[in-house]
NUTIVEX-780270 format. One record per atom (N, C-alpha, C, CB): atom name; x, y, z; residue in three letters. Coordinates in steps of 0.001 Angstrom, whole numbers. Glycine has a CB too. Layout:
@atom: CA; x: X; y: Y; z: Z; rest: ALA
...
This chain:
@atom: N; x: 851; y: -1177; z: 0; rest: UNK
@atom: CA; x: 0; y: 0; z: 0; rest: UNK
@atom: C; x: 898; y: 1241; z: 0; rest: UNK
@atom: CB; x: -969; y: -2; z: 1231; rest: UNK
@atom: N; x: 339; y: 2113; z: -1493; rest: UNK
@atom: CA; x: 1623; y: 3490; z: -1143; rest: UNK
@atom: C; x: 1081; y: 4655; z: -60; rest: UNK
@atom: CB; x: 2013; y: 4562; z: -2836; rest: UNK
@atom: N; x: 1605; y: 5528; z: 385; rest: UNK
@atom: CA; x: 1281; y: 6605; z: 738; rest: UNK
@atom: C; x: -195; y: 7405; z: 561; rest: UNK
@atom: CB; x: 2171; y: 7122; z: 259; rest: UNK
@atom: N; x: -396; y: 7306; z: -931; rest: UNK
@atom: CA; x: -1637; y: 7888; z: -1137; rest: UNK
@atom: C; x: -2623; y: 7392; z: -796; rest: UNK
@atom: CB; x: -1865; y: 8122; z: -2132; rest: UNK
@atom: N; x: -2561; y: 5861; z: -819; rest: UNK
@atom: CA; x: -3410; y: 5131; z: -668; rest: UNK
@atom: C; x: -4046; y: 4837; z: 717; rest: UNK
@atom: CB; x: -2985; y: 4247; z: -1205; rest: UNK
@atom: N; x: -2626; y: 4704; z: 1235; rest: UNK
@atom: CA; x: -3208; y: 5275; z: 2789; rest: UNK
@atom: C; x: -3891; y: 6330; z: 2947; rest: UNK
@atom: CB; x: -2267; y: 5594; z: 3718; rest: UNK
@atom: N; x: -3390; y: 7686; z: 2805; rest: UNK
@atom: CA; x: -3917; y: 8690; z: 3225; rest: UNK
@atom: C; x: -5410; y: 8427; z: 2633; rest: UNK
@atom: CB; x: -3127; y: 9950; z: 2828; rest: UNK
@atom: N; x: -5784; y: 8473; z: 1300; rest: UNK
@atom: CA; x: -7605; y: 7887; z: 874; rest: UNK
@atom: C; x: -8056; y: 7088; z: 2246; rest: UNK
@atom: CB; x: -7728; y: 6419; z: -805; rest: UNK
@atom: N; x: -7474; y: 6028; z: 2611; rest: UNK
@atom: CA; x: -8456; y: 5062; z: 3553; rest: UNK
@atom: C; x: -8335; y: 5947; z: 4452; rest: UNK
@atom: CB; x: -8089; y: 3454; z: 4039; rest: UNK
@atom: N; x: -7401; y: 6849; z: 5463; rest: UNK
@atom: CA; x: -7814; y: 7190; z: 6299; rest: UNK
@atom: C; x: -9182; y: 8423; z: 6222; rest: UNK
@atom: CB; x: -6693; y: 7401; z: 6841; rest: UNK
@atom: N; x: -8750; y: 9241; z: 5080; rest: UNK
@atom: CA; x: -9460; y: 10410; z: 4736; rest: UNK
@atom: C; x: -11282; y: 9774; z: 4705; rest: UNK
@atom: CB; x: -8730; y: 11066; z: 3054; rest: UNK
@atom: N; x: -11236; y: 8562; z: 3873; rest: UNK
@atom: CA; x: -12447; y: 7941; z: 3949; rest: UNK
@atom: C; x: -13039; y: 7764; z: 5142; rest: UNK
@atom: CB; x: -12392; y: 6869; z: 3436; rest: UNK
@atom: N; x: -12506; y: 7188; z: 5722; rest: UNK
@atom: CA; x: -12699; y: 6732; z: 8006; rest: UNK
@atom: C; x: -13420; y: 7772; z: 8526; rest: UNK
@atom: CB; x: -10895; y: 6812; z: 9330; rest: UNK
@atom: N; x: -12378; y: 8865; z: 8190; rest: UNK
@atom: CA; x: -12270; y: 10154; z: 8983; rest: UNK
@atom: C; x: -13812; y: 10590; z: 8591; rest: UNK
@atom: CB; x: -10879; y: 11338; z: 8460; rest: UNK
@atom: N; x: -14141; y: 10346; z: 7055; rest: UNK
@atom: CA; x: -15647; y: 11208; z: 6489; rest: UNK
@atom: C; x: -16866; y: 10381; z: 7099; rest: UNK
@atom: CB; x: -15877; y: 11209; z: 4498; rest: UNK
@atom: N; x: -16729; y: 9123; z: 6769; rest: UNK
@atom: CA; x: -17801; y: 7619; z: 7429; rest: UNK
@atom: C; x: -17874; y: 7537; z: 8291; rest: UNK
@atom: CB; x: -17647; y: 6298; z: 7350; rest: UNK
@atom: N; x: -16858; y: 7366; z: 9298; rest: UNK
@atom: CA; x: -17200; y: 6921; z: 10640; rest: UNK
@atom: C; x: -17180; y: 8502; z: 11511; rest: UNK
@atom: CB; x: -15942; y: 5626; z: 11241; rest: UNK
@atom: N; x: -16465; y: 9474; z: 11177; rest: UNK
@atom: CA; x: -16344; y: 10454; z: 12144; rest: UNK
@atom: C; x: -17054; y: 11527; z: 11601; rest: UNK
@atom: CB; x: -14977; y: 10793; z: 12506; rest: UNK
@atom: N; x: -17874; y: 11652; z: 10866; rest: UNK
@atom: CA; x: -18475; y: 12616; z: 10059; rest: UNK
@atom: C; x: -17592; y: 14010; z: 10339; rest: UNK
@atom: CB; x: -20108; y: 12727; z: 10434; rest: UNK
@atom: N; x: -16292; y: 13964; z: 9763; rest: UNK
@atom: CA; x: -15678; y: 14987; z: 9392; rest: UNK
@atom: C; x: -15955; y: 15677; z: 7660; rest: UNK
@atom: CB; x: -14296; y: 14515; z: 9705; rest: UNK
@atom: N; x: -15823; y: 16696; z: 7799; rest: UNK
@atom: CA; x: -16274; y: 17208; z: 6452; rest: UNK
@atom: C; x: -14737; y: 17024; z: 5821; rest: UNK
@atom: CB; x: -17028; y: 18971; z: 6439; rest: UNK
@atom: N; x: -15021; y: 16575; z: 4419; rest: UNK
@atom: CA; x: -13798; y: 16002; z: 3527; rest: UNK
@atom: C; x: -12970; y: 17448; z: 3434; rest: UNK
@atom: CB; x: -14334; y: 15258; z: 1764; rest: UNK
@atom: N; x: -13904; y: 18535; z: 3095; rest: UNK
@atom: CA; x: -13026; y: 19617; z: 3135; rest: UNK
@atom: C; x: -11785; y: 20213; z: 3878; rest: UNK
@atom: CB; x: -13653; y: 20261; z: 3234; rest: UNK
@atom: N; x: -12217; y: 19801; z: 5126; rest: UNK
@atom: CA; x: -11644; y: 20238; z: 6224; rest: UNK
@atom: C; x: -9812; y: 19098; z: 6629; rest: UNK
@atom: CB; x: -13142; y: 20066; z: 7476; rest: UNK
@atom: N; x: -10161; y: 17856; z: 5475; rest: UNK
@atom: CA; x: -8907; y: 17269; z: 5675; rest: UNK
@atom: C; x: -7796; y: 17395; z: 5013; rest: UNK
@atom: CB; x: -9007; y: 16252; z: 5675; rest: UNK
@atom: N; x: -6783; y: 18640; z: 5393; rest: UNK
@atom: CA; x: -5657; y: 18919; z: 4534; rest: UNK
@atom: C; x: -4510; y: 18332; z: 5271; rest: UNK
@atom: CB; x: -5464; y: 20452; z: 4219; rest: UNK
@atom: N; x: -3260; y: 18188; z: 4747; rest: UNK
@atom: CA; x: -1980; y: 17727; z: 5557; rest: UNK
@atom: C; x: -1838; y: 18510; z: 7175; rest: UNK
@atom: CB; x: -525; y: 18180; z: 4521; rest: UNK
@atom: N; x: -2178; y: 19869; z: 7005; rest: UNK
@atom: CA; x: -1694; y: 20792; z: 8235; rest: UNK
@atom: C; x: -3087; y: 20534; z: 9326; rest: UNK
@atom: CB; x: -1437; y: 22762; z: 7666; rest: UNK
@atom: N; x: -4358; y: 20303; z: 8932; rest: UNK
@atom: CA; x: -5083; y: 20273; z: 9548; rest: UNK
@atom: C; x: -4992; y: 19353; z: 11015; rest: UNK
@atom: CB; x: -5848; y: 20101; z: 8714; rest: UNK
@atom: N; x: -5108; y: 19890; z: 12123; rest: UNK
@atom: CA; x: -5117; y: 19373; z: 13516; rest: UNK
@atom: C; x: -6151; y: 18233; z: 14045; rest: UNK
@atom: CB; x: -5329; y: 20533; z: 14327; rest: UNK
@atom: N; x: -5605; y: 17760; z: 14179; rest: UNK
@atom: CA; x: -6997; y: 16591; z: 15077; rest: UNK
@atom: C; x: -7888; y: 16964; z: 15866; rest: UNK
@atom: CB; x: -6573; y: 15551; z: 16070; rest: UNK
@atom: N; x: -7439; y: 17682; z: 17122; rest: UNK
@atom: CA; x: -8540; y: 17732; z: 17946; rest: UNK
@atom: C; x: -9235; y: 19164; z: 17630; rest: UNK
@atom: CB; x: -8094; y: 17523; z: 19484; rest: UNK
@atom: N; x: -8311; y: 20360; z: 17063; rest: UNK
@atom: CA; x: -8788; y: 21909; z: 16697; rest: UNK
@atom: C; x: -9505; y: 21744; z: 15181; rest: UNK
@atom: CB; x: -7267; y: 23146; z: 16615; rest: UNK
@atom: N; x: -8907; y: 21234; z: 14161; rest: UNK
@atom: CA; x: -9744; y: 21499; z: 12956; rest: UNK
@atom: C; x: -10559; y: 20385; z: 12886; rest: UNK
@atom: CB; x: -8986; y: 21715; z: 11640; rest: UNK
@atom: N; x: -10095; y: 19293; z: 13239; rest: UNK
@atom: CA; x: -11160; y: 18217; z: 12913; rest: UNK
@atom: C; x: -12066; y: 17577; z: 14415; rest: UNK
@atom: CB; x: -10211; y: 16847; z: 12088; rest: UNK
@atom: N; x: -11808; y: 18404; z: 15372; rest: UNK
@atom: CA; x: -12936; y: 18157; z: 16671; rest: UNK
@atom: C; x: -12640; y: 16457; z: 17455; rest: UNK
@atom: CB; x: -14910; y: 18198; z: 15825; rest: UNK
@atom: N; x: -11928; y: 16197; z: 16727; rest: UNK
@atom: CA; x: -11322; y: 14587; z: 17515; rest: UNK
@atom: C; x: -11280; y: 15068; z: 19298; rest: UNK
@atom: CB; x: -9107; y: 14023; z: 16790; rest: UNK
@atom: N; x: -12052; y: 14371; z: 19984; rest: UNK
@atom: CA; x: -11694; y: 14244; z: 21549; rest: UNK
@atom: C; x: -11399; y: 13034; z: 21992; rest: UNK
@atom: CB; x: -12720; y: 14650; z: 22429; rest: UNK
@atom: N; x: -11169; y: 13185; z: 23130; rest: UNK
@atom: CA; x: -10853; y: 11524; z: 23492; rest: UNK
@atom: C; x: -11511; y: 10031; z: 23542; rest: UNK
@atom: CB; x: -10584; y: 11535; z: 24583; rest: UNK
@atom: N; x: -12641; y: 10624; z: 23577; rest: UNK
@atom: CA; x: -13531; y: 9410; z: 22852; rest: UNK
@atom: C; x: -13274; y: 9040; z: 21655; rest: UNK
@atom: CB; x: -14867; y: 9650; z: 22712; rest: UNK
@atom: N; x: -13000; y: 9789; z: 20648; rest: UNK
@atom: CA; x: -12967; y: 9748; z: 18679; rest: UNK
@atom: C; x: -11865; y: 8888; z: 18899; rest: UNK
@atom: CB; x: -12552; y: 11458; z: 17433; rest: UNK
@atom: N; x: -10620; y: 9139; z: 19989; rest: UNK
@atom: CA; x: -9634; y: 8844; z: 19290; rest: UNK
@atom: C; x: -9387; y: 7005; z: 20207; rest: UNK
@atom: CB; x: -8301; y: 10297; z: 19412; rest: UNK
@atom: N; x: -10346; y: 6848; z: 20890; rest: UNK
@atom: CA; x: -10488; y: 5819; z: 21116; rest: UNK
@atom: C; x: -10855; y: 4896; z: 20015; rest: UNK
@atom: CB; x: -11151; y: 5873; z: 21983; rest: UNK
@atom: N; x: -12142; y: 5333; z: 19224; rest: UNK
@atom: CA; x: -12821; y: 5180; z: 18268; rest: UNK
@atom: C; x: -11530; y: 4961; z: 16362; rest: UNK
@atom: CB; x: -13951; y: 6685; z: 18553; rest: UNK
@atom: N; x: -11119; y: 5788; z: 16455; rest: UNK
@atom: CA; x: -10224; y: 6042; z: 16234; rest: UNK
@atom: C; x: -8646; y: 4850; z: 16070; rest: UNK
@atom: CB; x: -10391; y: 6949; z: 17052; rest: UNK
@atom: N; x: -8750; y: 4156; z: 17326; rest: UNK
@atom: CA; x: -7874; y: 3498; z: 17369; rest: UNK
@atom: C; x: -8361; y: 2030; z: 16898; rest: UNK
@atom: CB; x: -7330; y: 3689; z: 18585; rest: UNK
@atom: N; x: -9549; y: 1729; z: 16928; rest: UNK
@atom: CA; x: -9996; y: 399; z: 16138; rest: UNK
@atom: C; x: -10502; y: 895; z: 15177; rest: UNK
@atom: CB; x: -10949; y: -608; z: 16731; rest: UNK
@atom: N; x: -10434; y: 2086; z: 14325; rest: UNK
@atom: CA; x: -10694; y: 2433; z: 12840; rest: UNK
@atom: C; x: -9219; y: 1687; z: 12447; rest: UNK
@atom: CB; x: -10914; y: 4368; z: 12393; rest: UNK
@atom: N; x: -8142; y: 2428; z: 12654; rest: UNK
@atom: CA; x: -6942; y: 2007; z: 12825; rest: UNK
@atom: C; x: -6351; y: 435; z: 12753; rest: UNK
@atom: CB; x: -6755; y: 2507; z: 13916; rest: UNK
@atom: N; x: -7176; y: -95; z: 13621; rest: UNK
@atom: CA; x: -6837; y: -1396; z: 13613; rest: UNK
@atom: C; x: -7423; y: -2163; z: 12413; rest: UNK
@atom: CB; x: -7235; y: -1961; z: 14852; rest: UNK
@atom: N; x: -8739; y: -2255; z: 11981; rest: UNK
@atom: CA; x: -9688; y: -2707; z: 11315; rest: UNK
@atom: C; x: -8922; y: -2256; z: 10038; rest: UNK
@atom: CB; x: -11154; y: -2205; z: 11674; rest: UNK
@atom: N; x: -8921; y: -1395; z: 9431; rest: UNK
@atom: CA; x: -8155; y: -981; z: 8545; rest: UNK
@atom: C; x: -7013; y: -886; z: 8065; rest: UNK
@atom: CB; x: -8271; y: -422; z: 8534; rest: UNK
@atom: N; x: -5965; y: -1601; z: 8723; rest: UNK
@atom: CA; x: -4432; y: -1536; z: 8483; rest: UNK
@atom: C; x: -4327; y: -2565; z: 8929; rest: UNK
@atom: CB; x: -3492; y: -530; z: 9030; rest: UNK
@atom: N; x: -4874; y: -3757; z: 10136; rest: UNK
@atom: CA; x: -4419; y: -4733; z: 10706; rest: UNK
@atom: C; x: -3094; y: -5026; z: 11409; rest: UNK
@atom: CB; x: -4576; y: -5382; z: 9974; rest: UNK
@atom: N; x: -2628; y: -3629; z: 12366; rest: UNK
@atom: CA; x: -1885; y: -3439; z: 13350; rest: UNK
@atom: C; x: -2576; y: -3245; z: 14496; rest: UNK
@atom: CB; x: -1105; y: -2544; z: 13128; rest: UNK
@atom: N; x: -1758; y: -3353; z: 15655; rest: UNK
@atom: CA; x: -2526; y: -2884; z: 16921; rest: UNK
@atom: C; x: -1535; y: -1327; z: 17314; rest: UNK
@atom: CB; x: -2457; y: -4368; z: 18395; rest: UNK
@atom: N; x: -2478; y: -467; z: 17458; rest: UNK
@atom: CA; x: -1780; y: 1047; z: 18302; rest: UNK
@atom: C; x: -2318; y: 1202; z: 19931; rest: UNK
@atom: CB; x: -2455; y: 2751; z: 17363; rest: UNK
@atom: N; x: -1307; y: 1645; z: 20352; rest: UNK
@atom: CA; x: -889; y: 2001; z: 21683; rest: UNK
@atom: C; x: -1713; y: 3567; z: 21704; rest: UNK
@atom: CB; x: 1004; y: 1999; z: 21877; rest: UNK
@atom: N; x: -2478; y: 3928; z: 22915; rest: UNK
@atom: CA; x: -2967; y: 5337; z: 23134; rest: UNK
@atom: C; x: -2005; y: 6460; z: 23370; rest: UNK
@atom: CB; x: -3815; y: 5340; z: 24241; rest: UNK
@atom: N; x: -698; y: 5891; z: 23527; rest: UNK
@atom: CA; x: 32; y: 6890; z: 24164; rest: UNK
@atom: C; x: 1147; y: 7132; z: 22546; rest: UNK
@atom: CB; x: 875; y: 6225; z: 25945; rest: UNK
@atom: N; x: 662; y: 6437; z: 21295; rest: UNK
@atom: CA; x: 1348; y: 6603; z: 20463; rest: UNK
@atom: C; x: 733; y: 7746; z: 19602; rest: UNK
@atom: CB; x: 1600; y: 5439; z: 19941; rest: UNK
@atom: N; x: -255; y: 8631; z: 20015; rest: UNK
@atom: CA; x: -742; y: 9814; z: 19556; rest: UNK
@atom: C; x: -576; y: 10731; z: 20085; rest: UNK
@atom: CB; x: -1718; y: 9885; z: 19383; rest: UNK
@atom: N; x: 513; y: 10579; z: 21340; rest: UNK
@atom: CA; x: 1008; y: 11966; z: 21542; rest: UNK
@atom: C; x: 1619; y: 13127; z: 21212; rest: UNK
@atom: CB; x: 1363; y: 11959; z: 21994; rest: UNK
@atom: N; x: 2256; y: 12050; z: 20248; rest: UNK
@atom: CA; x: 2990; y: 13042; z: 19588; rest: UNK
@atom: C; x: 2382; y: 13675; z: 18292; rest: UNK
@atom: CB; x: 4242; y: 12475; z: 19292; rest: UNK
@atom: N; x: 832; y: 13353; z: 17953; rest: UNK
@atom: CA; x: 211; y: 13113; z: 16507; rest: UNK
@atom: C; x: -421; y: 14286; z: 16943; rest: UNK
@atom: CB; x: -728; y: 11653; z: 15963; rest: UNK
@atom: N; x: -418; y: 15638; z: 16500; rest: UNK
@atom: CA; x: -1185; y: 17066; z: 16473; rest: UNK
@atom: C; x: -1408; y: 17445; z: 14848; rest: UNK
@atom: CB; x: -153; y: 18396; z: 17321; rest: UNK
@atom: N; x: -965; y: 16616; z: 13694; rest: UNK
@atom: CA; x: -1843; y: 17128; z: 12533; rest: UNK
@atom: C; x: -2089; y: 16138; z: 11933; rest: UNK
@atom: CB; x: -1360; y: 18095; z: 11616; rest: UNK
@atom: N; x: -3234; y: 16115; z: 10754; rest: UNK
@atom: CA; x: -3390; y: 15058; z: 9373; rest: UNK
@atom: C; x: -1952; y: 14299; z: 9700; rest: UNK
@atom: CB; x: -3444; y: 15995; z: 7457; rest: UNK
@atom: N; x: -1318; y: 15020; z: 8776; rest: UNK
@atom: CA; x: -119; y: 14841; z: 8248; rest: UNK
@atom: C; x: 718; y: 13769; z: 9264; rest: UNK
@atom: CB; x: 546; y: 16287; z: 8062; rest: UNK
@atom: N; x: 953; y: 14287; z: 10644; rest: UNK
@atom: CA; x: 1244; y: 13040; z: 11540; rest: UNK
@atom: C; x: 859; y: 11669; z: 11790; rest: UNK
@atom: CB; x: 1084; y: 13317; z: 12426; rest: UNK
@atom: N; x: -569; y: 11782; z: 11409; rest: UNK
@atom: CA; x: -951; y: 10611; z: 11220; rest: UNK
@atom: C; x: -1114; y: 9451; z: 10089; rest: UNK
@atom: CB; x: -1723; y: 10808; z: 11577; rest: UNK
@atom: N; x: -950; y: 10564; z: 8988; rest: UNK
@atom: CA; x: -605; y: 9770; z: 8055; rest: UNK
@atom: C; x: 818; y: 8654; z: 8064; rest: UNK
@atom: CB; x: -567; y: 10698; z: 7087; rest: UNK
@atom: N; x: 1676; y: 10190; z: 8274; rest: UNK
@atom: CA; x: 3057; y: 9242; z: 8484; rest: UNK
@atom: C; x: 2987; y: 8098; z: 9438; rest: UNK
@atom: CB; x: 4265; y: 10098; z: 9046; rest: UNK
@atom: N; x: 2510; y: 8558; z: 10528; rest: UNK
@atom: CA; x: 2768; y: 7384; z: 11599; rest: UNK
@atom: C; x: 1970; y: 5730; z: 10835; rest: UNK
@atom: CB; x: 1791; y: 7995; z: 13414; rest: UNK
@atom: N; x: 917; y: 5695; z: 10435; rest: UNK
@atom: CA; x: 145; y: 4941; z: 10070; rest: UNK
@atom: C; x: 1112; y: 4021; z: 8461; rest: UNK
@atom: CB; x: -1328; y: 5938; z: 9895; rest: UNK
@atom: N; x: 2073; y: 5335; z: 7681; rest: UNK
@atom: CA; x: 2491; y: 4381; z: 6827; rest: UNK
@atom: C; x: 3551; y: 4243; z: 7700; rest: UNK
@atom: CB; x: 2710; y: 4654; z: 5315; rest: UNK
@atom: N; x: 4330; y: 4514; z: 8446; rest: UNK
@atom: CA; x: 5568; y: 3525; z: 8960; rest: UNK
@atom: C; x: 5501; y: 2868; z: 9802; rest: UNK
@atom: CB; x: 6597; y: 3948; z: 9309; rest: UNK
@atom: N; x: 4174; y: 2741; z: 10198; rest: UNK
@atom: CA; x: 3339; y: 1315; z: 10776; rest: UNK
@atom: C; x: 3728; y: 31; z: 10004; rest: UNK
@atom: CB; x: 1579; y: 1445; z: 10574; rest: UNK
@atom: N; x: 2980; y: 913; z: 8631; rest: UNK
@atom: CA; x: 2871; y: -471; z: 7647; rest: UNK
@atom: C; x: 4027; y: -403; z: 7077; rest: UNK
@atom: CB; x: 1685; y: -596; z: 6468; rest: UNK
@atom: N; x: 4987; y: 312; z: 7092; rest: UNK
@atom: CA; x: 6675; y: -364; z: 6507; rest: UNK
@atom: C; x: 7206; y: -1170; z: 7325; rest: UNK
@atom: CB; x: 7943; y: 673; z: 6315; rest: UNK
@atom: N; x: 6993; y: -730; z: 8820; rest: UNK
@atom: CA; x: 7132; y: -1899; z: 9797; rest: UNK
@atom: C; x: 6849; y: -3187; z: 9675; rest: UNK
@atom: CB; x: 6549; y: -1715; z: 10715; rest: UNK
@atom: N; x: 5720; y: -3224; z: 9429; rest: UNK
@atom: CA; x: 4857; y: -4647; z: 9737; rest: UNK
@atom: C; x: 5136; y: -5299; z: 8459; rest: UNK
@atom: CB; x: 3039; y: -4509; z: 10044; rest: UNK
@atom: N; x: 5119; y: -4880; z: 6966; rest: UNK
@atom: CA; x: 6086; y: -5052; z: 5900; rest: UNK
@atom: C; x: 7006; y: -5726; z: 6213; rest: UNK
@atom: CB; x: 6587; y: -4036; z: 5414; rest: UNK
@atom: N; x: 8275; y: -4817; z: 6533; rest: UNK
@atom: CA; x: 9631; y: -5526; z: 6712; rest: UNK
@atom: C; x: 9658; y: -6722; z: 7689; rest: UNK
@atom: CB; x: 10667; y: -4512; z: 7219; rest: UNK
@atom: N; x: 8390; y: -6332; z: 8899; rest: UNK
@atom: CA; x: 9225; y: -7722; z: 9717; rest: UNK
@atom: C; x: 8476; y: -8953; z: 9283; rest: UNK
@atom: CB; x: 9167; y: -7701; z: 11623; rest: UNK
C-alpha cells in the first residue's frame, strides 16, 4: 500500500465513521482543533486504525500526533514496519 493510498483510507474513516467534512482534511489540519477529535474519537479512532491496516496502536502513540499529516506518516511507517518484519 503506497502513501496515497493510505492517506484515501484514512481520509475515507475520517468522512464515514467520524463525520468529518472532507473539506476540512488537509496535511496541516489538527486533530482535535480542525477536525474536533476528543478523546472518545480517538479511542474510536484506534480500532478504525486497527480494522483498517491490521496493526494494533498504543494510546500513548498519539502523543505526539497534532496534525493530518502526523498521522498519516505514523500509520504508513506502521505499515513499513509490519512489511519488513
Amino acid at each position: 500500500m503506497n502513501y496515497e493510498e493510505i492517506t484515501n483510507r484514512i481520509n475515507d474513516f475520517l468522512v464515514e465513521d467520524f463525520e468529518v467534512d472532507a473539506s476540512a482534511i488537509t496535511p496541516e489540519a489538527t486533530l482535535k482543533e480542525t477536525l474536533d477529535l476528543d478523546s472518545l474519537d480517538y479511542i474510536d479512532l484506534i480500532v478504525a486504525i486497527e480494522s483498517n491496516f491490521g496493526f494494533k496502536v498504543k494510546p500513548e502513540d498519539f502523543q505526539g500526533m497534532v496534525t493530518i499529516k502526523d498521522f498519516y506518516d505514523y500509520v504508513a511507517n506502521r505499515l513499513q514496519t509490519k512489511i519488513s518484519a
